[in-house]
Structure formats: C-alpha cells, structure tokens
C-alpha positions as a LaTeX table, in Angstrom:
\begin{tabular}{lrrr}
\hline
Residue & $x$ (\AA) & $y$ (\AA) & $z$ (\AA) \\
\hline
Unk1 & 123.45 & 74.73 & 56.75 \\
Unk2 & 126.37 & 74.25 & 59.36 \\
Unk3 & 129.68 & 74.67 & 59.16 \\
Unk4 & 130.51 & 70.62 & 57.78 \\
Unk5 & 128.08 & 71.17 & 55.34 \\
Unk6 & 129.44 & 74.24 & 54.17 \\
Unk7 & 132.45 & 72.45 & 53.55 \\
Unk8 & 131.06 & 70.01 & 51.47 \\
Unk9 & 128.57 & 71.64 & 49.44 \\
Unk10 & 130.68 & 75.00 & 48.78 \\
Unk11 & 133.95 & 74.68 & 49.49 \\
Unk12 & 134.77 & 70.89 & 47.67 \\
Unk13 & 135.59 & 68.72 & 51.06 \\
Unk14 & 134.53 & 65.20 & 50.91 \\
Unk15 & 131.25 & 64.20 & 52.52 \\
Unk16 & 133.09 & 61.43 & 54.32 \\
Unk17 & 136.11 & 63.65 & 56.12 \\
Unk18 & 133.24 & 65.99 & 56.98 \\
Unk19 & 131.50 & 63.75 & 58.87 \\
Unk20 & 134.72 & 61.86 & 59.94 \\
Unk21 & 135.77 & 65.22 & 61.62 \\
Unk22 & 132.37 & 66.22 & 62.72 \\
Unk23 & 132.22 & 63.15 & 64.82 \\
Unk24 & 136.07 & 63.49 & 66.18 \\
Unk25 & 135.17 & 67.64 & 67.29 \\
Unk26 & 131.92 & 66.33 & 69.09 \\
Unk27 & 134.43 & 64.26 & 71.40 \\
Unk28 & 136.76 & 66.86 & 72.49 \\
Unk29 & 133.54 & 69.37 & 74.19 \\
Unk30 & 135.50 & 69.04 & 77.56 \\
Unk31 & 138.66 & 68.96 & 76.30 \\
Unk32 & 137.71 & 72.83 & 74.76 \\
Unk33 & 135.84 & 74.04 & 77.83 \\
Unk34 & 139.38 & 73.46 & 79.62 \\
Unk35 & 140.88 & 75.50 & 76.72 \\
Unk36 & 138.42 & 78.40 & 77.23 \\
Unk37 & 139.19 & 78.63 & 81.07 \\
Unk38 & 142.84 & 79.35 & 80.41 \\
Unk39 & 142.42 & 81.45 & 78.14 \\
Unk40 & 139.33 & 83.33 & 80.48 \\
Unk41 & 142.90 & 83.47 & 83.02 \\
Unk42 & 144.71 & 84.65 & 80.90 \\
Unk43 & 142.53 & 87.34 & 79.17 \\
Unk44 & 142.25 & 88.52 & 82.61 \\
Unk45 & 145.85 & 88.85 & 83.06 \\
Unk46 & 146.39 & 90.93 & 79.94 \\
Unk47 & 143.88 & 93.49 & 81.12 \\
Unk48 & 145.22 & 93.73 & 85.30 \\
Unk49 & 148.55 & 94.45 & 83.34 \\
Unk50 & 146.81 & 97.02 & 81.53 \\
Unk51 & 144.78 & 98.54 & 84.08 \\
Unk52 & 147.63 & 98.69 & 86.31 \\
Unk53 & 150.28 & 100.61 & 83.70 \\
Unk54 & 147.30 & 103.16 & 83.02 \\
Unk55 & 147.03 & 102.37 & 79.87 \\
Unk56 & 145.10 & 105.60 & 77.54 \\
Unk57 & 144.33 & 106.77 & 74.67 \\
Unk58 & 147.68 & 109.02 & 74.60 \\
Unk59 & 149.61 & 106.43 & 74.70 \\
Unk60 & 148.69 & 105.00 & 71.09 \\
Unk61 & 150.56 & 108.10 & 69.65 \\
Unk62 & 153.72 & 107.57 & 67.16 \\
Unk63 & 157.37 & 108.51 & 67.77 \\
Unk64 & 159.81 & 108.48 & 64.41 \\
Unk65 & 163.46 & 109.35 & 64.38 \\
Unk66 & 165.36 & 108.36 & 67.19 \\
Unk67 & 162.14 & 108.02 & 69.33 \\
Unk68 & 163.16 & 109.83 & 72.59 \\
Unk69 & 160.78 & 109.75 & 75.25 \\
Unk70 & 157.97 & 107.59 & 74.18 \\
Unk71 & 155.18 & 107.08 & 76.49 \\
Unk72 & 153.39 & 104.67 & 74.48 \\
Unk73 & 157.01 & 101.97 & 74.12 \\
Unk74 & 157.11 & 102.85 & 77.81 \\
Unk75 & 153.73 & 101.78 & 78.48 \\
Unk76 & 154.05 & 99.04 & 76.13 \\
Unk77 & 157.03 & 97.42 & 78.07 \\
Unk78 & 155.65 & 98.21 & 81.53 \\
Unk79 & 152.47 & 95.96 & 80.42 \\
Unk80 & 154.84 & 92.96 & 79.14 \\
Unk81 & 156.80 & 93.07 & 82.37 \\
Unk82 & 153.70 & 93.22 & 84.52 \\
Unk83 & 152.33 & 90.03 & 82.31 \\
Unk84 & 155.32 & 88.20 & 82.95 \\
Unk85 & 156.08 & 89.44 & 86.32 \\
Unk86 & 159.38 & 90.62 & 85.39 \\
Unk87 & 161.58 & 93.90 & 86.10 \\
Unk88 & 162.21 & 95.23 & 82.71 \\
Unk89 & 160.70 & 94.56 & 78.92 \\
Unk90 & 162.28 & 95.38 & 75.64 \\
Unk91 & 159.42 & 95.31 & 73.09 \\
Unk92 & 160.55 & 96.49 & 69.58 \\
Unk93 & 159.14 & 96.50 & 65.87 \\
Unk94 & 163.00 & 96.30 & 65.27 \\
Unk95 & 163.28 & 92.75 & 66.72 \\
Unk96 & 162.09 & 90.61 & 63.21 \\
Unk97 & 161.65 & 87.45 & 64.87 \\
Unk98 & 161.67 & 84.95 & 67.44 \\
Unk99 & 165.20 & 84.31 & 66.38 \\
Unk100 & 166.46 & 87.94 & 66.29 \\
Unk101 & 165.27 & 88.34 & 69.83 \\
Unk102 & 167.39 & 85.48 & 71.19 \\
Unk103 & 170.25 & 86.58 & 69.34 \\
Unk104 & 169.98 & 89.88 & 70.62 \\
Unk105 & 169.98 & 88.48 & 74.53 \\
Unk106 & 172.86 & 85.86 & 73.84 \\
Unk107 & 174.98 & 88.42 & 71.98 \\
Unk108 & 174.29 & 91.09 & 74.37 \\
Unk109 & 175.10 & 89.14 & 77.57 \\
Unk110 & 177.86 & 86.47 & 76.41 \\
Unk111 & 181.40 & 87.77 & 75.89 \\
Unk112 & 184.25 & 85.92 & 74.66 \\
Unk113 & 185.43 & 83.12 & 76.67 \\
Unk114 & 181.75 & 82.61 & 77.94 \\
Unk115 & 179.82 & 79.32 & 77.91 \\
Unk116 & 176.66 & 79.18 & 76.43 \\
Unk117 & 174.77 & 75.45 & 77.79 \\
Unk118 & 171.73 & 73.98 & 76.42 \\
Unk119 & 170.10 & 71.45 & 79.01 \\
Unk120 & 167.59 & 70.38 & 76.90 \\
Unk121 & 169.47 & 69.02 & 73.72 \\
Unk122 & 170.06 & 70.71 & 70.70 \\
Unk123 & 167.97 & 74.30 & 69.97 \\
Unk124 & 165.47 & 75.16 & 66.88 \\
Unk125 & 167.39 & 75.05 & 63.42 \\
Unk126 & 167.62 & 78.90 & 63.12 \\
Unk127 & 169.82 & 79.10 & 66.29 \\
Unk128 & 172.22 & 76.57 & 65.08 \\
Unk129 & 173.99 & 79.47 & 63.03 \\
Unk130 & 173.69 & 81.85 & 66.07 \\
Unk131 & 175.14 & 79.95 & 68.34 \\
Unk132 & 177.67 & 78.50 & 65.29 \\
Unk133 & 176.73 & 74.85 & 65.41 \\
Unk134 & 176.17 & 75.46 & 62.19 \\
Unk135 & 179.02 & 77.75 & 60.32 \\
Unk136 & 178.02 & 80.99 & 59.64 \\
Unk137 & 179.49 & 84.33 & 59.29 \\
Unk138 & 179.05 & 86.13 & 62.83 \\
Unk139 & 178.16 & 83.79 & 65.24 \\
Unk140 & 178.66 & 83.67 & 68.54 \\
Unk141 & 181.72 & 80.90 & 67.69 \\
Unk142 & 183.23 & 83.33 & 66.00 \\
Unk143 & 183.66 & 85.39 & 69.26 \\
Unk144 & 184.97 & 83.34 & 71.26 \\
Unk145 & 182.00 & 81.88 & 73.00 \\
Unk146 & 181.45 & 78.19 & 73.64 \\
Unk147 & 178.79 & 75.99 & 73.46 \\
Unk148 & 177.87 & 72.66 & 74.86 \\
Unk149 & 174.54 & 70.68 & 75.62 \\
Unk150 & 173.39 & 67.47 & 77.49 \\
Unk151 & 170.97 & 65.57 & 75.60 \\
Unk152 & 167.19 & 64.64 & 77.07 \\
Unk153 & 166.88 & 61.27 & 78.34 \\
Unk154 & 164.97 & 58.56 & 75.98 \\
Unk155 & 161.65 & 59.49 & 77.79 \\
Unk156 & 162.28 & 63.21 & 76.93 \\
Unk157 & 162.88 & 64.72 & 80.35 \\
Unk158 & 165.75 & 66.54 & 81.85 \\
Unk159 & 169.25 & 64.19 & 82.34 \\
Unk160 & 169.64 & 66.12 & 85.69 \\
Unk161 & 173.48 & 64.33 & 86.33 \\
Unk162 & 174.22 & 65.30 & 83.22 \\
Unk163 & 173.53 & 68.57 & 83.64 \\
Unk164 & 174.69 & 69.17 & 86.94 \\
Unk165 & 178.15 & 67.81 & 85.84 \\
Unk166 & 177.78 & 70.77 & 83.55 \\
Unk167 & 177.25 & 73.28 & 85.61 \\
Unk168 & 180.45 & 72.43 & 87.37 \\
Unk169 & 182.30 & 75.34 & 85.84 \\
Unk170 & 179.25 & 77.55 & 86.23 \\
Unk171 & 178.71 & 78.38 & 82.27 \\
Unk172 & 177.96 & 82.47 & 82.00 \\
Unk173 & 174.18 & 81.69 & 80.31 \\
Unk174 & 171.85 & 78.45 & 80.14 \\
Unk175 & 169.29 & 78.66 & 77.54 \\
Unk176 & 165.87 & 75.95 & 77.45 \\
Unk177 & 163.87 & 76.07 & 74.40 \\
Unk178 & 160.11 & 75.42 & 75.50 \\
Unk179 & 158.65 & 74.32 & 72.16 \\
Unk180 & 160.01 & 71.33 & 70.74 \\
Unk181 & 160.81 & 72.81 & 67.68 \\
Unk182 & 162.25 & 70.40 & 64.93 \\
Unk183 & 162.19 & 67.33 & 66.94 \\
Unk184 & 159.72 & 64.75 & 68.32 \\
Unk185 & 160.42 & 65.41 & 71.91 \\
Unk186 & 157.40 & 67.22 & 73.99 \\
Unk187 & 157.12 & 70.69 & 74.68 \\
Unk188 & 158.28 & 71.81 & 77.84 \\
Unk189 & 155.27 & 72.89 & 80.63 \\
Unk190 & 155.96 & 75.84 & 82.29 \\
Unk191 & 155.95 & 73.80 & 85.43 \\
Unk192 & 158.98 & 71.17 & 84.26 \\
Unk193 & 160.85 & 74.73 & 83.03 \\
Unk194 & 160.64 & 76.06 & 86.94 \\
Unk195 & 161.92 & 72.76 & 87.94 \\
Unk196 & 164.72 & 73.21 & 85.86 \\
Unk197 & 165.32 & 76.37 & 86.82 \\
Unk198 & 165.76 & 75.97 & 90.15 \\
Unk199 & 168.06 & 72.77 & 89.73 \\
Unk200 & 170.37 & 75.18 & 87.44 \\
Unk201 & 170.01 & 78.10 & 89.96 \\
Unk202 & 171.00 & 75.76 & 93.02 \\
Unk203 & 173.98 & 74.36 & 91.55 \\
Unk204 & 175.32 & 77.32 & 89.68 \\
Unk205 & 173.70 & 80.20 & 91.05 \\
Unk206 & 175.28 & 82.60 & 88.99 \\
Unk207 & 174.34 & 80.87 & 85.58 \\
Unk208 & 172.08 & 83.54 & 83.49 \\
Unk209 & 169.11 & 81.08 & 82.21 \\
Unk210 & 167.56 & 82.39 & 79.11 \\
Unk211 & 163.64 & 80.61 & 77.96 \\
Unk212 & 163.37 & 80.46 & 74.43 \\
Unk213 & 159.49 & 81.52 & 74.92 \\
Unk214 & 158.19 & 80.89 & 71.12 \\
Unk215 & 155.20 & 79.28 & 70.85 \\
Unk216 & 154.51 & 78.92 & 74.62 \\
Unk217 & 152.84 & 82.17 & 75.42 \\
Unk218 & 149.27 & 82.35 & 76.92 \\
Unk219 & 149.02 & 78.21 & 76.34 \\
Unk220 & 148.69 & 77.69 & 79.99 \\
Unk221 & 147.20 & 79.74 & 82.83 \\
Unk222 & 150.29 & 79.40 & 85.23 \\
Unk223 & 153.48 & 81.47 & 83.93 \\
Unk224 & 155.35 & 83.39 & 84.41 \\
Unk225 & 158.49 & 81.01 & 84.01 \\
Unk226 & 160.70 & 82.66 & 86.64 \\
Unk227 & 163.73 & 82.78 & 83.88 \\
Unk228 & 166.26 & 85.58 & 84.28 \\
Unk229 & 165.24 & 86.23 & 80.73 \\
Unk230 & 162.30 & 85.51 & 78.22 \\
Unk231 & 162.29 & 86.11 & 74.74 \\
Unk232 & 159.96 & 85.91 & 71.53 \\
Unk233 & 158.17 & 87.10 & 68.44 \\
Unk234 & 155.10 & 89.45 & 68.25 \\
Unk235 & 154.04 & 87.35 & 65.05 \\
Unk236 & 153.37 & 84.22 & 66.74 \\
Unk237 & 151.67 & 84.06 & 69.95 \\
Unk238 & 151.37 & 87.60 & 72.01 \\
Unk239 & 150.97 & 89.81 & 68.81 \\
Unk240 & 147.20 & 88.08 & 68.81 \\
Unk241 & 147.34 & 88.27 & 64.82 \\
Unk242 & 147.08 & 91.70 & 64.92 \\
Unk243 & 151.12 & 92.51 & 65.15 \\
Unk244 & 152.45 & 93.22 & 61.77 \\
Unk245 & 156.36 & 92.70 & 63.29 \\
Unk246 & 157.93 & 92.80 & 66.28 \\
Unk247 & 159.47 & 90.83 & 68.84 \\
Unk248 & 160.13 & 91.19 & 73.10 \\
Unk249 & 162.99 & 90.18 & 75.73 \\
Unk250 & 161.53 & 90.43 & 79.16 \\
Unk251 & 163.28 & 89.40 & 82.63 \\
Unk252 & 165.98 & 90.80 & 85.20 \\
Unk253 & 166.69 & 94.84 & 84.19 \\
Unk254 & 170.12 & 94.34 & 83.79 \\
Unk255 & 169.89 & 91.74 & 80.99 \\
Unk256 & 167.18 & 93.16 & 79.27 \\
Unk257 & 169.02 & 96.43 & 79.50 \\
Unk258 & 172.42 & 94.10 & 77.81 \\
Unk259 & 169.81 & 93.11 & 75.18 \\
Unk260 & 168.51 & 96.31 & 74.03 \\
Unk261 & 172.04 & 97.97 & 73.67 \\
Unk262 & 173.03 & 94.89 & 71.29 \\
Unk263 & 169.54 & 96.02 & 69.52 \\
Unk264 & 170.47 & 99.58 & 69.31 \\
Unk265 & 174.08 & 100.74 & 70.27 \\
Unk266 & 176.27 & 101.19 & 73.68 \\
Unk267 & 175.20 & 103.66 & 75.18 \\
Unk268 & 171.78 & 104.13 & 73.74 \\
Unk269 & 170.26 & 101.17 & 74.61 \\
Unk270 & 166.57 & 100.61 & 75.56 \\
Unk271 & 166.14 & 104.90 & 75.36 \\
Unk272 & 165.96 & 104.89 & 71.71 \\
Unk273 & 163.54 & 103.57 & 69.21 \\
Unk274 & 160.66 & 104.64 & 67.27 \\
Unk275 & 157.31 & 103.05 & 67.50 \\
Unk276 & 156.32 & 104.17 & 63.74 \\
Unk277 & 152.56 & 103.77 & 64.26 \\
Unk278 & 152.58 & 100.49 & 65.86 \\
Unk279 & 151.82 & 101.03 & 69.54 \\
Unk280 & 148.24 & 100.68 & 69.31 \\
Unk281 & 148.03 & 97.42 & 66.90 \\
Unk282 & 150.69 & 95.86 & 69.33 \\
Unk283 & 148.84 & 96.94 & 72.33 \\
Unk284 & 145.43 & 95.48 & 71.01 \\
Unk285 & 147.15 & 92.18 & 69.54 \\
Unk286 & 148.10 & 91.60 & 73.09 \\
Unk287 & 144.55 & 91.81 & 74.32 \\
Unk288 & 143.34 & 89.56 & 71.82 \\
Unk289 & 146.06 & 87.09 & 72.16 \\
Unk290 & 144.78 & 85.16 & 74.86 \\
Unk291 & 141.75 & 83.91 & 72.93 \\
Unk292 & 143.44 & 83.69 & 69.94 \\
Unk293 & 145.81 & 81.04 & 71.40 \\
Unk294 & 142.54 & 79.35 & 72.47 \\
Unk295 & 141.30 & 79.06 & 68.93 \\
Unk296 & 144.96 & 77.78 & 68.18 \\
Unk297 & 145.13 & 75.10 & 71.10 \\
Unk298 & 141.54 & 73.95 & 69.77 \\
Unk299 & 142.53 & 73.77 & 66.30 \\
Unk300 & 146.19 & 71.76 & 67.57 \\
Unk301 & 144.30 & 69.24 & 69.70 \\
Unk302 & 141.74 & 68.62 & 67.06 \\
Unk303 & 144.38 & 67.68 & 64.52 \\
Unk304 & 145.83 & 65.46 & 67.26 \\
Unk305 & 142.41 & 63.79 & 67.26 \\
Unk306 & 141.97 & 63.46 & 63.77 \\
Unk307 & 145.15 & 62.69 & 62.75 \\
Unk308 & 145.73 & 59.55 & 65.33 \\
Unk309 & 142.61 & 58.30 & 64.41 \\
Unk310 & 143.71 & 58.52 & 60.86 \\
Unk311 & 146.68 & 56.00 & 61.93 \\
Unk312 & 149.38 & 58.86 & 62.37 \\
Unk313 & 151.37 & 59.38 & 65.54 \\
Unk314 & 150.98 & 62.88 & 66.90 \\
Unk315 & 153.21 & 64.35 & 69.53 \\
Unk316 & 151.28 & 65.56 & 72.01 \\
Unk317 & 148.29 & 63.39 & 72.37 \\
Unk318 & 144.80 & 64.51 & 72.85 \\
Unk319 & 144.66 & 64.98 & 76.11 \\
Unk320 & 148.20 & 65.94 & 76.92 \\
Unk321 & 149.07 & 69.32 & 78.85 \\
Unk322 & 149.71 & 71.54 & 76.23 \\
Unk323 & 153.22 & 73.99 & 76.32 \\
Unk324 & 152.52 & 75.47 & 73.12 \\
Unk325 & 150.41 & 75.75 & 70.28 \\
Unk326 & 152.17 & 73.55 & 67.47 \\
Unk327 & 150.88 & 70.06 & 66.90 \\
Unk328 & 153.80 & 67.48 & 65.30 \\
Unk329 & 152.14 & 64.73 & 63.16 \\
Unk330 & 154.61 & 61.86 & 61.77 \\
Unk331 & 153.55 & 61.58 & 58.62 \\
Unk332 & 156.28 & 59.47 & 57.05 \\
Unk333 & 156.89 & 59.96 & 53.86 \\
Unk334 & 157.50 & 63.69 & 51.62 \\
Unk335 & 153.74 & 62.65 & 49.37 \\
Unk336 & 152.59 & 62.97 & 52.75 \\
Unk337 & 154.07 & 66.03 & 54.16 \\
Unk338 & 153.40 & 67.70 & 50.80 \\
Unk339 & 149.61 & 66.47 & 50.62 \\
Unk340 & 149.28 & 67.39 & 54.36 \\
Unk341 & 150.44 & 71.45 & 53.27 \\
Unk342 & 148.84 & 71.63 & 50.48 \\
Unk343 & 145.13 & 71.01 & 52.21 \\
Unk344 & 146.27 & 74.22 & 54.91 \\
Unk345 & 147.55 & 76.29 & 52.04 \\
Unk346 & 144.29 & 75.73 & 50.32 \\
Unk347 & 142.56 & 76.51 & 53.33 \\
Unk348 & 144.28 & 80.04 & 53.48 \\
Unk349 & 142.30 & 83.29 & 52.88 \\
Unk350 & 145.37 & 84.36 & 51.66 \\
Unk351 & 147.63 & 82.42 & 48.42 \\
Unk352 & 144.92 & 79.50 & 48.58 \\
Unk353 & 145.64 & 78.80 & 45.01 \\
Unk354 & 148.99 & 78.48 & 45.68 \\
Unk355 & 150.99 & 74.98 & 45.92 \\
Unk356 & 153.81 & 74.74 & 48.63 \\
Unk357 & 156.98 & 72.95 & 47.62 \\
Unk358 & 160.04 & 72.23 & 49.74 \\
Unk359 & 163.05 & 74.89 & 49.14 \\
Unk360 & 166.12 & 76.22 & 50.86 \\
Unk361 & 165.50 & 78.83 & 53.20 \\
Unk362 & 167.89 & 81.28 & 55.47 \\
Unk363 & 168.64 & 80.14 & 58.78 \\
Unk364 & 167.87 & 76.29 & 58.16 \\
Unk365 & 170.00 & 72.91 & 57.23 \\
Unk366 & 167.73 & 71.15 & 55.02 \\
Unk367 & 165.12 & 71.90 & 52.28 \\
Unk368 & 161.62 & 73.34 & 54.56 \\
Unk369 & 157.69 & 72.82 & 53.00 \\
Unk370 & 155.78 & 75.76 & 54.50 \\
Unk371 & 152.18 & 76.37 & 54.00 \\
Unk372 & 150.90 & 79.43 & 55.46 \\
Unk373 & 149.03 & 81.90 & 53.29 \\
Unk374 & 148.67 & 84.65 & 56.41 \\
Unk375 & 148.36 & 88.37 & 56.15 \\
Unk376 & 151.14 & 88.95 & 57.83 \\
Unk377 & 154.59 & 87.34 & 56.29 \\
Unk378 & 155.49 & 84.19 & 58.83 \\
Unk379 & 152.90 & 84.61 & 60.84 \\
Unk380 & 152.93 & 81.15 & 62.87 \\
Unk381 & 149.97 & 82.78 & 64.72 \\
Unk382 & 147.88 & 82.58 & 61.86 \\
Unk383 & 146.73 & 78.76 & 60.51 \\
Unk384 & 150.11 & 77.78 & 58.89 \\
Unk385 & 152.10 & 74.20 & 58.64 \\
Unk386 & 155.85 & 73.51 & 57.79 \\
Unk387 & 158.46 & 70.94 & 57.98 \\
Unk388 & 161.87 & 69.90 & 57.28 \\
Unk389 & 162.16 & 67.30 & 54.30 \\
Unk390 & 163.71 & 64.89 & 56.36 \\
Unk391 & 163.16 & 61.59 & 58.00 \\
Unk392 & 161.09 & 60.47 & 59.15 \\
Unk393 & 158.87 & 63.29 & 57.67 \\
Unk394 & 157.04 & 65.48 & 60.34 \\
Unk395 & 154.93 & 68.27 & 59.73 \\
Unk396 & 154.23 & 70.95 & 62.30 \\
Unk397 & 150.77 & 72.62 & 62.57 \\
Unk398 & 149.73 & 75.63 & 64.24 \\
Unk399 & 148.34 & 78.75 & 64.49 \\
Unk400 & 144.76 & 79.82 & 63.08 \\
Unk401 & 143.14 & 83.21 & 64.18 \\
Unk402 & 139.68 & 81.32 & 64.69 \\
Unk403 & 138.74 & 78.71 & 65.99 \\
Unk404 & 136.99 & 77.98 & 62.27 \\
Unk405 & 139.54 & 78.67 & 60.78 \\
Unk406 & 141.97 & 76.15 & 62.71 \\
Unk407 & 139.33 & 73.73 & 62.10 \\
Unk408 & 139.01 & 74.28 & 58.64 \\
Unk409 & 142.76 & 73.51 & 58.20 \\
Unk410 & 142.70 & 70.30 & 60.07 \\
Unk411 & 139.35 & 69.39 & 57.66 \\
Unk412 & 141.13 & 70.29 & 54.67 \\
Unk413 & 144.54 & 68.88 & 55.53 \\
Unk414 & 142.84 & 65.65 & 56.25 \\
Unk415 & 140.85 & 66.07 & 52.62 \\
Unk416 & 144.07 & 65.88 & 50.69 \\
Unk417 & 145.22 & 62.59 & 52.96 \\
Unk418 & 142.15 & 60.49 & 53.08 \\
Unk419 & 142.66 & 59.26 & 49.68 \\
\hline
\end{tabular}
C-alpha cells in the first residue's frame, strides 16, 4: 500500500484527487531535488555555525531569575550571528512572535521625530498597529514617529524614483518585509533585498534598514541579507518545529544591543534573561530547520501545482524562485477559503475534528480563517493555512514538519474543493 492509497482506503480521500495529485507530485521530481540541495547548503551552514561557537553539552543547561551569565543564551546568539553573518544576536523565549521582535527593533531604535519608511508598500496586518496605521494604544504614532511608504510598481518590483525621492531627508530606519504577507505581490529573493539595500545605503547612507525576515529563513541557499538588522519568530521557520516560543533580532551590535534594552530595560539590556529550559530544544530546532523548510517548500510548490491545475491562480508559480515558504492561492469566494481550511484542519494530528470559522483576532483589520491544528500554538512552521475574509478571497498555505505531512494537506485541501 503507498502513501495515495493510504489516503483513500483509510483516511476517506477520493480515489480521483489521489490519483489527480499522484500524477501532479510525479512532475515536480526535479523541481524537489533543487529543494533538497538548498536545504543540503543550508544544513551545512547550521552546523559550521555550530562547530565554530563550540557548541557542548554544558551549554544546554538552564538559567531562571534574572539569568546572569548564561553560557548556553551566549552560545545560542553567537550561532545565530555566525548563520547570518552578523555582529550581534538577541535570541529570547521572551520575544512571542514575529511581530514582537520587530516591535522591539523599531521601538528600540526610533525616537520621536524619527521617520520610519517602507519601500516596499504597506507591511503585514499585525504591524499596522505598531507602526499606528492602524489606531492603537502605544504605537509608534503615538511617540512621535512618522511613517511613510512608496508603493511597488504594477509588476511588483521596487519604484526606485520613488524611493529615492524618499530618502531625500534621510528617514532614521527603512524597513522591507520579505514575505508578501496579506497581499498578492511576490516574495522578495534575498538577491532583489541586497539590491535594495544598497540603493537605500547609497543614497542615504545613514538610513538604519530593518528585514522583516518571517517566513524567509533557510528558503534559499544564498543569505545572509546584508540588513543592518534581521528579525523573526522561532515558531515559524528557524525553530525547525521543535521551538515551543521564541523569537531573534540579529544584525549591527549597536542595534541589536537598542533592541534588547526595549526587550528588557535601560541599562540591562541583552545581559539579562533566563533561558528556563529552552536552550537545548532551540538549539536542536535550529539544526533541524533546514530540512524542515525543505519539506515546507515541497509541500508549497506542490499546492502551486495542484491548485493551478485545478483552475486557481497561485502566487508564486511552480517553478518560481522561492523567498519563503507560504504559497497564496486565489480562491475567490469565502465557500472556498472555508472548504480550502477545513481539508488542512482535517489533515492536522492535532484538532482534526475541529471546523475553522472566520473571527476577529488581535493585531488584524478584518475577520481571519485559520486552520492549523499544530502542537505548538501558531506554529506557521507546522502544516497550517489562514486568510483574511476579504476580496478577492486568498488563502495562505504553509508550513508542514514533513514532507507527508505537507502533502497530505495539499491532498486533503484539494478533497474538500474538487466537488
């Protein structure tokens, strides 16, 4: 018995979607042999960074309490910035999310009267109330800081006289969001972020430029980004599944250094914070994340394939370079997007008997569907699916620990649409 006919016989998937995927996977066998050489790369570059910061056994002891002097964090964040090829890291079980580690790196280097520029449009729905596009109580608008963005040209690349008219007044931080988050437009490769980089460094030099990294991590064999500052969550892509919280801000000392005392306190800064037990599961997350990402690319790019064929536009195609590991299909209607999550929730080890529905959740403008029955709460690492109820109705897929397991939510997403 394989794995299609598993499917069918066991697990209640229509003979014909079976086979329909079956035939679609059998088409992509060089598409996932370049997958498995990036991630050979980049499991390589997890264990130099390692090897290099003497990584042992001693190290995977706990600290509690204020945490002085812990040679596990320290080896922790010495591995992060030697993955990333930065000075400093700030990896914390105290950062909660993607989200929380942005906010601590805008709050901790904007002041009031500061800019704050986006040169790639508007940022993910979450930092809307950070950055106080969206009111909310404690935002960076509410100290003083400004914001402004240039939009992306029709094709989705950078308006570059736009954006140099921009940096006319040299704004104090420039943030780029890698992942396309809410929106249609593609991911950003880690190539077309140094490109941008260096256009914002050449015509306002002193301009801090913060990648929002969520997402992209260990999706392509060629980072690091070159950003004065990195940040993301240990539940998505470098916690490898394994992370039960956490989040990092890697990059230039002094900004990481800014970031950490916004975690903690002035004064205290990166020199305080207990590791409560989580060293080693963080540390062996991170080893496993490069293949993990693998199985979550494979899973993406065989939804792309199934999907399109299915009469759905997906964003990127099959055979586009990949930024990140979420796959947008434009599903167009809410029977859809709700169909489309319930076949991943019911392909969860976790909740599978539950039913997602749309509801209001912190951080976000509209009602969000999210399907995602992971053992760790939000884990976007894990096989999960979620969208906006808005037009024109896009769902976001990602994640999946396995590569079964990613295909078993494309096969069982496309069960409950086939009819």
């Amino acid at each position: 018995m394989n794995f299609y006919d598993f499917l069918v016989s066991r697990m209640g998937i229509d003979a014909r979607v079976a086979f329909f995927v079956a035939e679609t996977e059998r088409e992509l066998a060089s598409r996932f042999s370049e997958i498995d050489e990036i991630a050979a790369v980049n499991q390589l570059k997890v264990l130099h960074a390692m090897q290099e910061s003497r990584l042992g056994d001693a190290h995977f002891n706990d600290s509690t309490g204020y945490g002085y002097h812990d040679e596990g964090r320290e080896v922790l964040e010495k591995i992060f910035a030697e993955i990333f090829q930065a000075e400093a890291a700030l990896v914390r079980p105290q950062l909660i999310s993607g989200t929380h580690a942005l906010a601590a790196a805008l709050f901790g280097n904007l002041r009031p009267g500061d800019t704050l520029f986006s040169p790639v449009g508007k940022p993910y729905d979450t930092l809307e109330s950070v950055i106080g596009i969206r009111e909310a109580s404690g935002s960076l608008a509410e100290f003083g800081i400004k914001y402004r963005q240039t939009e992306l040209l029709d094709d989705g690349s950078f308006d570059f006289e736009k954006i140099r008219e921009a940096l006319a007044d040299s704004p104090k931080m420039a943030t780029i969001q890698r992942s396309k988050g809410y929106s249609w437009r593609k991911s950003f490769t880690p190539g077309e972020i140094r490109e941008l980089i260096a256009f914002i460094r050449e015509n306002s030099p002193r301009t801090i430029i913060l990648v929002d990294n969520c997402y992209g991590e260990f999706v392509a064999a060629d980072e690091p980004l070159n950003a004065d500052l990195l940040a993301g969550s240990l539940i998505k892509n470098p916690g490898g599944g394994i992370a039960p919280g956490g989040g990092y801000v890697v990059g230039r000392h002094e900004f990481v250094e800014a970031a950490a005392r916004r975690l903690t306190a002035p004064g205290l800064g990166s020199a305080v914070g207990p590791t409560l037990g989580m060293t080693r599961t963080l540390l062996q997350g991170l080893f496993l994340a490069p293949q993990t990402v693998s199985a979550a690319v494979k899973g993406a790019v065989l939804a792309a394939a199934v999907f399109s064929k299915m009469g759905f536009d997906v964003n990127p195609g099959v055979f586009d370079e990949r930024s990140d590991i979420v796959q947008a299909v434009k599903l167009g209607s809410p029977e859809n997007v709700r169909a489309f999550c319930r076949g991943v929730q019911a392909a969860a080890p976790v909740d599978s008997y539950v039913t997602p529905e749309a509801a209001p959740m912190p951080g976000y403008a509209h009602g969000v569907i999210m399907a995602g029955g992971t053992f760790v709460q939000g884990s976007s690492i894990e096989l999960s699916a979620d969208a906006p109820m808005r037009e024109p109705y896009i769902v976001y897929f990602q994640g999946g620990l396995t590569a079964a397991h990613a295909r078993a939510g494309v096969v069982f997403a496309a069960n409950e649409l086939w009819l």
